[in-house]
BAVO-882448 format. One line per 5 residues: their letters; for each residue z negated, y, x of C-alpha. Coordinates in steps of 0.2 Angstrom, whole numbers. Example, Ala and Ser with C-alpha at 12.3 -4.5 7.8 and 13.67 -1.06 7.14 Angstrom:
% residues 2
as	-39,-22,62; -36,-5,68
This chain:
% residues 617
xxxxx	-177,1010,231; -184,1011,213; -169,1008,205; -162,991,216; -180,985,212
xxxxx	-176,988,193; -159,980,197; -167,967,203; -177,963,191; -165,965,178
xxxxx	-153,953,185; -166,941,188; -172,944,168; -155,941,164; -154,923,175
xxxxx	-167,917,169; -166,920,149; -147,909,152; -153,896,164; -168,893,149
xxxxx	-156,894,135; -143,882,144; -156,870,150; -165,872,131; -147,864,122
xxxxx	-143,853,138; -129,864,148; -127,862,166; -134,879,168; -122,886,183
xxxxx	-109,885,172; -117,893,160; -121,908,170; -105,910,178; -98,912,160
xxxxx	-111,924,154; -107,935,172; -91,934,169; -92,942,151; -102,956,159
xxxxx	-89,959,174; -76,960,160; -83,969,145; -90,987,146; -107,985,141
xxxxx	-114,1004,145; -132,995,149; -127,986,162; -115,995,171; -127,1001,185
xxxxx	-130,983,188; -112,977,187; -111,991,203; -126,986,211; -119,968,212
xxxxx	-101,968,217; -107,981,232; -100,970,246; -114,973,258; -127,967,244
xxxxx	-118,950,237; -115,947,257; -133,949,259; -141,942,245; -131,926,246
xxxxx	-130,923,264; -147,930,272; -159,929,257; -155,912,245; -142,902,256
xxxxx	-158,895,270; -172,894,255; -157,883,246; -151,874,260; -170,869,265
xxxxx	-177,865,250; -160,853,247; -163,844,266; -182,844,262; -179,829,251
xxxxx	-167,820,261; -171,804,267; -165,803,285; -165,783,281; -152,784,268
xxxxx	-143,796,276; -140,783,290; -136,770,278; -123,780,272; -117,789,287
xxxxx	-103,781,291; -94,789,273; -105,804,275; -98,810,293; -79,804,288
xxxxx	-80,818,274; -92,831,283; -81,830,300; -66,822,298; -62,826,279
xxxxx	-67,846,282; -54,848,297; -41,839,286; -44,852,272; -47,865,284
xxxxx	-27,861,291; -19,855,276; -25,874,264; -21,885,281; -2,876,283
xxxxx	3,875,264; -2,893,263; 6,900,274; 24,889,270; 19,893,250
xxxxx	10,908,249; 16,916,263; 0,922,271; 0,925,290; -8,913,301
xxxxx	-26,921,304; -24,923,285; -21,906,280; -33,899,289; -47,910,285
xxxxx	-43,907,266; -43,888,273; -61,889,281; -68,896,265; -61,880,255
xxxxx	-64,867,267; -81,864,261; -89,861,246; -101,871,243; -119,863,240
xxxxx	-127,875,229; -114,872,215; -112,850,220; -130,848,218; -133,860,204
xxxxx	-120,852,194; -122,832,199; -140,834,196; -137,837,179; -123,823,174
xxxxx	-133,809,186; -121,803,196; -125,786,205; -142,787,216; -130,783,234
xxxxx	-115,792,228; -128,806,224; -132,806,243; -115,804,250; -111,819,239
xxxxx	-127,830,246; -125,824,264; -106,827,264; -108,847,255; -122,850,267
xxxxx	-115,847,282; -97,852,279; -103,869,274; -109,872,291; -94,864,299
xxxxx	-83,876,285; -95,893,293; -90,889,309; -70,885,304; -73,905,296
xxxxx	-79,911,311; -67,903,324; -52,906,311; -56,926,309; -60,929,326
xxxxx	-53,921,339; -38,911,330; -24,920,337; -32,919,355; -32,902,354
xxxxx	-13,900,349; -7,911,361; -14,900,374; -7,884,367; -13,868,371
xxxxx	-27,877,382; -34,887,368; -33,871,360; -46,864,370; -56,882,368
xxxxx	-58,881,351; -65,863,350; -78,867,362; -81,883,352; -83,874,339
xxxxx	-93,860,347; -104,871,356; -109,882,341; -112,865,329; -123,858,343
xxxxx	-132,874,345; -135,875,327; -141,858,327; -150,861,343; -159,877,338
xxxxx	-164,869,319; -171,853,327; -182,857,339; -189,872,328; -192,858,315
xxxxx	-202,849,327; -213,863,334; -218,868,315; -222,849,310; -234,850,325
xxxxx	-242,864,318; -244,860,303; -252,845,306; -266,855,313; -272,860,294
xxxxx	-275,854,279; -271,868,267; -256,868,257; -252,888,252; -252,891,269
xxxxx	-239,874,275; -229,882,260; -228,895,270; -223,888,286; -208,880,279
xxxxx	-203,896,272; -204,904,290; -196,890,299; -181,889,286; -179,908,291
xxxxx	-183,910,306; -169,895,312; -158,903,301; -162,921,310; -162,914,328
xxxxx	-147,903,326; -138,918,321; -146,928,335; -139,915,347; -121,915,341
xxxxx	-124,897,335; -122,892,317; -139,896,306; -132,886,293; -133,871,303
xxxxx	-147,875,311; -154,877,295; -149,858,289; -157,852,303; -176,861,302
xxxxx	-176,855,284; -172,836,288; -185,837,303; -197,845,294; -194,833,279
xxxxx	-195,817,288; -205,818,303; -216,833,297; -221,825,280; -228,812,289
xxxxx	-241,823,292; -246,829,277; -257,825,263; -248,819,245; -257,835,238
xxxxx	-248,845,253; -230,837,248; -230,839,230; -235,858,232; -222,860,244
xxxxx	-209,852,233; -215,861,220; -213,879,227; -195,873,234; -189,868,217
xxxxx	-197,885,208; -186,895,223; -171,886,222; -171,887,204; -172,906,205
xxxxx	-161,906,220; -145,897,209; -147,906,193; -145,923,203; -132,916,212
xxxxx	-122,909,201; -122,925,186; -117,936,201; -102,924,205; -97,928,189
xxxxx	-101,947,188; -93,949,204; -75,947,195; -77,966,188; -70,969,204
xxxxx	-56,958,208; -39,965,203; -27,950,200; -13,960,196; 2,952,202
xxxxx	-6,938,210; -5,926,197; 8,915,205; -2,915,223; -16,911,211
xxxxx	-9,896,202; -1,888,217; -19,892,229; -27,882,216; -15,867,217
xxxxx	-17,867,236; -35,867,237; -34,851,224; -21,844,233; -30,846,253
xxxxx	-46,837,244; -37,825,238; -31,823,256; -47,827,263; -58,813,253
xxxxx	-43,798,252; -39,796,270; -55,800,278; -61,784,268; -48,774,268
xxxxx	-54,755,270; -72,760,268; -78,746,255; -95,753,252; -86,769,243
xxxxx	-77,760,228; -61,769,223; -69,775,208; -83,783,218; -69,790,228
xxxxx	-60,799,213; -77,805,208; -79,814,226; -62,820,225; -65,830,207
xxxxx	-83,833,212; -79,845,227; -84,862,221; -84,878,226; -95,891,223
xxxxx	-105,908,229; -103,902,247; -86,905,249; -84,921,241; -100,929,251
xxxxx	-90,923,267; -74,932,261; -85,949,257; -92,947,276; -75,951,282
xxxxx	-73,969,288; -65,981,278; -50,982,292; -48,964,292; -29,961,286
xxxxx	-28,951,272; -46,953,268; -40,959,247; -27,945,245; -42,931,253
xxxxx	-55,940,240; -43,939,228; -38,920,231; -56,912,235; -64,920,220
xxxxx	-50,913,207; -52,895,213; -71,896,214; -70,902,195; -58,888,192
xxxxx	-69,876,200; -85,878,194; -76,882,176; -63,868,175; -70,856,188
xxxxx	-88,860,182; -87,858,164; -77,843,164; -88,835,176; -98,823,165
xxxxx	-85,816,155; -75,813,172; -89,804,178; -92,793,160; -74,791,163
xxxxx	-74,782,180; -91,772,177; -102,783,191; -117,789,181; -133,783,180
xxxxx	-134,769,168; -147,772,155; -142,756,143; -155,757,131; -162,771,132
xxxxx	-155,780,117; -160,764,106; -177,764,112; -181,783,107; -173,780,92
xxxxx	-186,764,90; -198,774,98; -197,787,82; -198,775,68; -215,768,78
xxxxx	-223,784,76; -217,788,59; -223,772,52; -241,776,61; -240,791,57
xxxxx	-238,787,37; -252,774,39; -265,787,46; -258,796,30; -261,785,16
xxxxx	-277,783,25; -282,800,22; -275,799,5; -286,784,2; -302,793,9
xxxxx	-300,806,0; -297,795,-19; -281,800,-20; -273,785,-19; -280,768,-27
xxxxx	-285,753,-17; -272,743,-25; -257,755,-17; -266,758,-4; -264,739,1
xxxxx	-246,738,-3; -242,751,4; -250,746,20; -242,733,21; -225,739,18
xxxxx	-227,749,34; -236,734,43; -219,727,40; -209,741,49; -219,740,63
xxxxx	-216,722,66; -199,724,64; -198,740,77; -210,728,88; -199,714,87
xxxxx	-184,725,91; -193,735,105; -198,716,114; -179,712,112; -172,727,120
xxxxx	-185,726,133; -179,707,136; -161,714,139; -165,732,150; -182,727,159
xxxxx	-178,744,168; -185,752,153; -201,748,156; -202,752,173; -197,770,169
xxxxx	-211,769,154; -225,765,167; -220,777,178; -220,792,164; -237,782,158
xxxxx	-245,785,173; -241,802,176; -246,807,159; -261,800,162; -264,806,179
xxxxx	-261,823,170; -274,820,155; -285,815,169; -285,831,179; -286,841,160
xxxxx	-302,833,158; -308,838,176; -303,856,174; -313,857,157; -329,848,164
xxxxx	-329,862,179; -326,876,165; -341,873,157; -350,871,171; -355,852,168
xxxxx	-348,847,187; -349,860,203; -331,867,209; -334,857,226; -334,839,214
xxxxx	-320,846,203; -307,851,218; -312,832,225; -306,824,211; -290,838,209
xxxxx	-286,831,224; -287,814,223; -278,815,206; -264,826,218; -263,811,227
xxxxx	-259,800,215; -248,810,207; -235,810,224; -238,792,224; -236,788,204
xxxxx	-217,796,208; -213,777,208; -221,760,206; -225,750,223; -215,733,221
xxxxx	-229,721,217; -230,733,200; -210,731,199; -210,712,203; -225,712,188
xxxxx	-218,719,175; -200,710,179; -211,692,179; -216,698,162; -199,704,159
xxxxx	-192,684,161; -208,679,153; -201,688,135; -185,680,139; -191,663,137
xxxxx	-204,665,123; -199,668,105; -214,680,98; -222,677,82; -230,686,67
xxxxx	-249,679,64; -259,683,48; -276,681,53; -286,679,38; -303,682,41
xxxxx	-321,685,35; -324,694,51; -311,706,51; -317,721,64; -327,708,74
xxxxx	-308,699,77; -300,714,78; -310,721,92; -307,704,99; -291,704,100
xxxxx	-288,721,106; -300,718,120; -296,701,125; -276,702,125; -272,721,122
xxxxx	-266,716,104; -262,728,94; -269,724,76; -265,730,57; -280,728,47
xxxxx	-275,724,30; -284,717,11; -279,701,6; -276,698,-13; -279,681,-11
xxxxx	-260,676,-16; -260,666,-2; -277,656,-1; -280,661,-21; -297,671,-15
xxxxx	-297,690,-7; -300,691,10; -297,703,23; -282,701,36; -278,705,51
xxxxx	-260,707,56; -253,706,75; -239,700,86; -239,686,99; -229,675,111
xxxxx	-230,655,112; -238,658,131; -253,665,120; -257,653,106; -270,645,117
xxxxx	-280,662,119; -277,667,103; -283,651,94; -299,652,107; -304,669,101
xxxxx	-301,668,83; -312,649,83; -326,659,95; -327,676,83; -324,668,66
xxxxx	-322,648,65; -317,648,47; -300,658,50; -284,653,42; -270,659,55
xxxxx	-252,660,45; -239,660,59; -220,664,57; -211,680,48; -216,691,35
xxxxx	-204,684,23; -208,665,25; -226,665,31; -232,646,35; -244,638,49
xx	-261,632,45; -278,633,53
């Protein structure tokens, strides 16, 4: 027992080291582990050869995948589902789930048998195991290149619900398969109510568990122990499902989307966030073991001989997708083709499919060649399919579009490094190493920049307004974060009572779930301001003035202005004054004059560009 929980630990010190390093230099991390478990599979490495046993032990990479990670990853994926866009896309979601997996599941179990020459109960229990793809490595994966928000959906509605119609194709297919051809058309009719009756059940089973724990839940207010809950009902369907002869998978699915629609409406923000919190942290774990053991599990796969079988298994599986995703959608205009060829190359197949194959008993005939043919296209998915992912999806126009965002870091970066160099020279200045003189020029050098940057930064807000939508969402939550800090140090030392404290944790929680996106009357704000910057050329104003803080605070407080203070040599009005440099639009001439004649009358406002400053009072 001592030393599996040393194992244990070891693999899960391994997992996480890679995950941290792959996520550190931007790597989709599955594939990354799959590369590092297959280096360890292949190359002696004497450390590690107790752990390379302890993982390719069928009964323990059955176990681990199927009983221990597979609910906690199928829940915490369904837990975030909306059952709202589900339906909006259900018409393309149940096409690929239902129609699209039987169409794979036909096609693989057919062409191998005429190609590869694998008896009937062979075939298609090789055929169940590629029918569906799985969900641990789709969401892993698409999460990382950011495919388009509804393609997303389709994608995760479609892997999780064909990898519970897939579980029950195994299970028909390497039980009862050759009954049902025997009978003919009768066993025909056996098998679809098989199938139907152990989907339904699944469904069933999940469902109204979902619904009896949302009750309870509702009945308290504390978030450790509704964490818990969900992880007892994610189990417990799974368990009893199972127990039933219905498919825990499903059943599963199911909890999770109850649970995560009708529960949550039950719960505190404070309560969701935790709860999504934990979920993320498991699941996490749950694909970085999963995946290194996919690739440590190749130590014990012997392909000698079977690199033909190999190469043409591969082929079919690509071509029954190709099948599988094309007809089912054929004349659905809300999937464009592009999206279509991005499903297509997006159906990956992972840890699912080999655990299945390892759940096969040992007398099972066929059960090497099925090991042998499942884990070689899983490797070549997740490897080939995997790591070509992102550039496929560049290629057909189906991630995320983040137009302008590299320009605005970039402008981002020279804001802070010319305010960085101004609090500098300020130091230098303080301190009499620098001379007035430079000081002033060199100030303004960098008041300049900063205009420039501004100017640039308006522009591209002009063309992308999206850019600021995503900036008030971060600007909130960092603030919501700096906000909770301060509470946390104010009950440290003892300044506020724990009671006042968790209060305003909790209303900061809250706000927190809620700052996840803006409400549209902040959306429809900041685009009306967005239209307003495209109509209104901005100016530079040099405000010369004898009340230079006065105007400064003025202007700061009054129109949220930023303001470079600068010392006049007088080249402009032949006298030294001080000056106040900012940025406005036409819309705010009117305030701006107001102010300036209310703090300091006697200003001279300069209006235009640094280069060709002219205006007049």
């Amino acid at each position: 027992m001592q030393l599996y929980m040393e194992l244990s630990i070891l693999l899960l010190a391994i997992a996480t080291g890679v995950t941290a390093i792959a996520k550190k230099f931007g790597i989709a991390y599955p594939i990354a582990l799959v590369i590092v478990g297959t280096i360890v599979g292949l190359f002696p490495i004497p450390e590690l050869e107790e752990l390379k046993s302890f993982v390719v032990e069928d009964e323990i990479f059955h176990f681990i995948i199927i009983s221990i990670f597979l609910p906690a990853l199928l829940g915490e994926a369904t837990l975030k589902l909306s059952i709202r866009q589900l339906k909006e896309n259900q018409r393309s979601i149940l096409s690929l789930a239902i129609l699209g997996t039987l169409l794979s599941f036909v096609t693989v179990g057919f062409l191998s048998m005429k190609f590869i020459s694998l008896p009937i109960v062979v075939a298609f229990t090789f055929a169940s195991l590629m029918a569906a793809t799985d969900p641990v490595s789709v969401l892993s994966i698409f999460k990382k290149v950011g495919v388009n928000e509804r393609l997303a959906i389709i994608l995760e509605g479609e892997s999780l619900a064909n990898d519970g119609v897939a579980v029950v194709l195994f299970q028909i297919s390497s039980t009862s398969l050759l009954l049902y051809v025997n009978e003919g058309w009768k066993g025909l009719g056996l098998g679809i109510t098989d199938f139907l009756l152990v989907s339904v059940g699944g469904i069933a089973v999940g469902a109204i568990l979902g619904y009896l724990f949302s009750k309870v839940s509702r009945y308290f207010d504390d978030f450790a122990l509704e964490i818990l809950l969900s992880l007892v009902l994610f189990y417990s369907a799974f368990l009893a499902a199972e127990f039933l002869h219905v498919s825990g998978v499903i059943a599963v699915v199911a909890a999770g989307l109850v649970l995560g629609n009708y529960g949550a409406k039950q719960m505190t923000p404070t309560t969701k966030l935790n709860i999504r919190n934990f979920w993320d942290t498991l699941a996490l774990i749950a694909n970085s073991i999963v995946f290194l053991m996919v690739g440590i599990e190749i130590n014990r796969i012997n392909f000698a001989d079977r690199w033909v079988s190999i190469l043409i298994a591969i082929v079919i599986v690509l071509f029954a997708r190709a099948i599988s995703v094309y007809l089912p959608l054929w004349g659905n205009k809300t999937v464009p083709i592009k999206w279509r060829h991005t499903i297509n190359w997006g159906g990956l197949r992972g840890a699912l499919s080999i655990a299945l194959a390892l759940s096969l008993p040992l007398s099972f005939p066929g059960r090497e060649d099925i090991i042998v043919l499942a884990f070689s296209v899983v490797l070549f998915s997740l490897l080939v399919q995997g790591l070509t992912m992102k550039k496929f999806a560049i290629w057909m126009d189906t991630l995320v579009s983040k137009k302008g965002v590299d320009q605005y870091e970039e402008y981002l970066s020279y804001m802070q490094r010319y305010r960085t160099g101004q609090k500098e020279l300020a130091v230098m200045r303080d301190q009499a190493a620098l001379s007035p003189v430079l000081y002033d020029l060199l100030q303004q050098e960098y008041a300049f920049k900063i205009d420039q940057v501004q100017r640039k930064m308006e522009e591209l807000y002009r063309k992308n307004p999206s850019l600021q939508i995503e900036q008030q969402i971060k600007a909130k939550r960092r603030s919501l974060y700096a906000e909770y800090d301060v509470v946390s140090r104010l009950e440290k030392n003892s300044l506020i009572s724990s009671e006042v404290a968790d209060h305003q944790h909790q209303e900061i929680m809250d706000a927190l779930v809620n700052a996840q996106e803006l409400s549209d009357e902040e959306v429809a704000m900041l685009k009306k301001h967005a239209d307003q910057y495209k109509q209104e050329p901005s100016k530079s104003i040099w405000i010369i003035s004898d009340q230079h803080t006065q105007l400064g605070n003025a202007l700061l407080k009054e129109m949220g202005k930023g303001v470079t203070y600068l010392h006049g040599e007088g080249a402009y009005t032949g006298e030294g004054k001080k000056v106040i440099f900012c940025v406005i639009h036409q819309s705010e001439e009117a305030k701006l004059n107001e102010i300036v004649q209310r703090v300091d009358p006697n200003a001279f406002l300069a209006v235009g560009n640094i280069h060709n400053v002219k205006g007049g009072k």
